[in-house]
N, C-alpha and C positions, 0 to 999 in steps of 0.2 A: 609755643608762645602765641597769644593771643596775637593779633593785627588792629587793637584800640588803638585809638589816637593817642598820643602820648599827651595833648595837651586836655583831653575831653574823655576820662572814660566810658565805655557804653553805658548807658542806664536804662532798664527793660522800661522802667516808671518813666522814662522821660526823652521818648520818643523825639528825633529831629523834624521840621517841619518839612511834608512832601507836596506842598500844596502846588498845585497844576498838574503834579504827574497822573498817571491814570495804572491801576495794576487790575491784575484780571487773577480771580483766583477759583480753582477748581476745586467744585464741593465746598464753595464757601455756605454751605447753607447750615452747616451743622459740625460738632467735632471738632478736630483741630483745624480746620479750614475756616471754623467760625472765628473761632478766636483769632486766626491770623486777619480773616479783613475785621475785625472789631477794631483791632488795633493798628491796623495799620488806614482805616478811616479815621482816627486820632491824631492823625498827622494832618489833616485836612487834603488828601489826595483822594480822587476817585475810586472809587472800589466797586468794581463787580464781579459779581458772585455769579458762578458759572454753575448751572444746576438744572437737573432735568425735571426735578419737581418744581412747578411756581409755586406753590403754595408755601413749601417749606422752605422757599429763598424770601418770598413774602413776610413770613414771619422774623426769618433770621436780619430781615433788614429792617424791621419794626423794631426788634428790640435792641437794634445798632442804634436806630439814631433814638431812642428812647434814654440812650447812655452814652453818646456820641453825640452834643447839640450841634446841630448843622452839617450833619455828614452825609455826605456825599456817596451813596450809595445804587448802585443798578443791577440787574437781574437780568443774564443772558443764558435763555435754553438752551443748556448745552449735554446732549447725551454722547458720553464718550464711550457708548458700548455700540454706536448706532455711527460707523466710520463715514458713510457716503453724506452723513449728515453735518457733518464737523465744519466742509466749508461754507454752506451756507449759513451754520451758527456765528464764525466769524466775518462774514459780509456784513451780519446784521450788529456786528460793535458799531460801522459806521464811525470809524474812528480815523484821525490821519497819524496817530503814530500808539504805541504802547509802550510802557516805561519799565514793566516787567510782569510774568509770567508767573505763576507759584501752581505747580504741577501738584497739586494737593487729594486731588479724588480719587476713592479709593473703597475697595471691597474686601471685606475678610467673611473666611464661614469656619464654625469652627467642628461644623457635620457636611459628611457628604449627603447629598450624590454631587456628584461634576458637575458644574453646569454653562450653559455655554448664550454667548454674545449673537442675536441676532444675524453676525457677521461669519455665525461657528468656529468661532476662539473662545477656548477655556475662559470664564466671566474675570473670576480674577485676571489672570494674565492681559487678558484683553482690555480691561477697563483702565487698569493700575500701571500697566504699559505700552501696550501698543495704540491705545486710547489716546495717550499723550504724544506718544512719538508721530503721531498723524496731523495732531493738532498743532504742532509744533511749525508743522510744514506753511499751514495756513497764516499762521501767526509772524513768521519770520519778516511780511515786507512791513508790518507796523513796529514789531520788535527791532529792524535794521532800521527804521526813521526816527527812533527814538536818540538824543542824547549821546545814552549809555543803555541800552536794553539788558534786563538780566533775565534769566529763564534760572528760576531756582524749583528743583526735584525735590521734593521730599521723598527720601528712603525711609527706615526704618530698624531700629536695635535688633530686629529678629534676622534682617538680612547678614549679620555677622554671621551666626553660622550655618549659612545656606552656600551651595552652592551651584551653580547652573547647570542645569542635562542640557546640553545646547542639539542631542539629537531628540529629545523629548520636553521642548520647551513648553506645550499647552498641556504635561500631564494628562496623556492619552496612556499610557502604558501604566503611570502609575502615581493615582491620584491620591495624594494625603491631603487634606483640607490647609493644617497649619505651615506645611512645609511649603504646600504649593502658594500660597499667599505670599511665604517668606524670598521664595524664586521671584517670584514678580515683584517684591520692592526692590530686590536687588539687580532684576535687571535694568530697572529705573534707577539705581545709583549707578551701572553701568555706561548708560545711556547718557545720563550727567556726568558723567567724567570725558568717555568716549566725543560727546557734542562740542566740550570745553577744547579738545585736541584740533576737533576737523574747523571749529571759530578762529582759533590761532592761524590754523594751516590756509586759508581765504584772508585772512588780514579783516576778517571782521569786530565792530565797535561791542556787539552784543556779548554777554559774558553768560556761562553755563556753571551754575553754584549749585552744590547739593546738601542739603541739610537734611536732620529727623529731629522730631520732639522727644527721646528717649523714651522713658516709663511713662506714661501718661494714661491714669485713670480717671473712667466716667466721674466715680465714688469721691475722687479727690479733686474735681471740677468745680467752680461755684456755678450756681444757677442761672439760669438766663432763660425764665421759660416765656414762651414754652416750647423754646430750644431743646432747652433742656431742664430738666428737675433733678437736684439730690438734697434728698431729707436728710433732715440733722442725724435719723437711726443711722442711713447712708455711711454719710459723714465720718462720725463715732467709728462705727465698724471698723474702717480705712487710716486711721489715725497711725496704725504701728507701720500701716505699707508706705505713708509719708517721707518715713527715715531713707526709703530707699528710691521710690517714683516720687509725680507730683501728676499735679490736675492738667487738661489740657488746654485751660490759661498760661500756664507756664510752661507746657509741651510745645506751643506756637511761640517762644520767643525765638530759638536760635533761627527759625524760618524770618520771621519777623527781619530779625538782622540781618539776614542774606539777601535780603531786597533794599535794605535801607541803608545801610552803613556803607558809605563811599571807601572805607579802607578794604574792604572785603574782595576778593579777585579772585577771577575765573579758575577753576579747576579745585576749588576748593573744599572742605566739608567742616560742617558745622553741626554742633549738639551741645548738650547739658554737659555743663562744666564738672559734675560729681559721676565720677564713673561712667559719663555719657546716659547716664540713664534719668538725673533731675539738677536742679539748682541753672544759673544765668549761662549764656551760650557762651562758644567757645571754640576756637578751631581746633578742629582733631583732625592727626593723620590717619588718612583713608587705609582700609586692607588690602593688601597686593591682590584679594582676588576681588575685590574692588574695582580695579584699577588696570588691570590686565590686558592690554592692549588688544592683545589675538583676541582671547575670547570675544570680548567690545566690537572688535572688527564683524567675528560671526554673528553673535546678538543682532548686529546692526542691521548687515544683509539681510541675516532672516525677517527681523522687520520691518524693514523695507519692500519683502516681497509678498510677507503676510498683509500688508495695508496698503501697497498700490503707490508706495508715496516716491518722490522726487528724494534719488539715494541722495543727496548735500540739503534735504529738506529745506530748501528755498534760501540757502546763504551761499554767495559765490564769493 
């Protein structure tokens, strides 16, 4: 069962107001991280888009408030393949508190060769998680000065059936392009569940949510260029795949509500109400190897000794 308000059901269309709050989201410059600050700059809250290209957050915040009148938009260089770098991208928010986190950036290949993070972590795994599990760290005293801080992970449908080498986590031994991508969202739904246990266990205010946008195609996206472009031939082509996916406007909603909806609480997962894969969000019961305690426990250590970080990532 859902967790809507009984007196108010969710409406993707029709956003609560977040004005004053501040969210920070990664890889907003394109993708479903566009669409997630598009609309949640709709709420009249601050939105910044965490992005190592300025150009291309540049644009993406052009065409925000092109379609967003008076929104509140900002652009913080953030390379999350680039670890020694992540605290000084967080000094520079210059912020006294954050109201939520949206773990959104993210790399997929769908050809080898391997390739690896300045830091020498496999790019996927590195970016799509230990990227965030670092950033996480930095963010915790604005994220604990907030309110109600939420740290919402986006996973992903592929991560259903994957499941972790925890002795071959950066696919050193044995590199598939789509499976290794599908290990790294899942050890970020991990990670988001795992985070939501060790926030309970300190008595902290902050909440750990994980969501994904299920099927979500370029083809079935509308335009925002030059974000993005798809042509009516696009379009057309994409029409039979509808019945089953949708665009990733409608891939950023169950995110969307994992930041915004006050009924919504920690430990929880979120997606597309049809098959998890399209149509309004919805909470779904996570999968036990999801969820898995031990595993979560090793994931954690390892990544905490692969990125240097403070093992309770800055929450006591």
């Amino acid at each position: 069962m859902s967790s809507t308000s009984q007196s108010q059901p969710w409406n993707v269309h029709r956003l609560p107001s977040a004005e004053g709050r501040v969210f920070l989201v990664t890889g907003g410059n394109a993708g479903i991280g566009y669409f997630v600050a598009e609309q949640l700059a709709a709420t009249g809250a601050l939105v910044v888009l965490g992005s190592r290209n300025a150009a291309k957050a540049d644009a993406a915040m052009a065409s925000i408030r092109s379609r967003v009148p008076g929104a509140q938009v900002r652009h913080l260089q953030l390379d999350l393949a680039d670890l020694p770098s992540l605290k000084t991208a967080v000094d520079r928010l210059d912020l006294d508190h954050l109201d939520a986190v949206v773990h959104n950036a993210g790399v997929a290949f769908d050809d080898p060769p391997r390739r690896e993070t300045e830091d020498g972590h496999e790019l996927m795994f590195g970016i799509n998680h230990l990227g965030h599990f670092a950033l996480t760290q930095w963010l915790a005293p604005l994220l604990s000065a907030a309110p109600a801080g939420r740290i919402v992970t986006v996973g992903s449908f592929a991560a259903r059936s994957e499941r972790l080498d925890l002795d071959d986590l950066q696919s050193t031994r044995d590199y598939r392009p789509k499976r290794t991508y599908g290990r790294s969202k899942l050890a970020q739904m991990c990670f988001g569940f795992e985070l939501d246990r060790r926030l309970l266990a300190v008595g902290s205010t902050v909440l750990s949510v994980v969501a994904h946008p299920g099927g979500a195609l370029d083809s079935l996206t509308p335009s925002r260029p030059p974000v993005h472009v798809t042509t009516p031939g696009e379009r057309l082509r994409a029409l039979p795949a509808g019945l089953l996916v949708q665009g990733k406007d409608a891939g950023a909603w169950p995110i969307v509500r994992a930041v915004l909806d006050p009924e919504v609480r920690g430990g929880q997962l979120w997606g597309p109400r049809v098959f998890g894969l399209r149509g309004t969000p919805r909470r779904e019961t996570a999968l036990s190897h999801m969820t898995d305690p031990a595993v979560a426990a090793r994931l954690w250590a390892a990544s905490g000794e692969l990125t240097g970080t403070d093992p309770h990532l800055g929450f006591r």
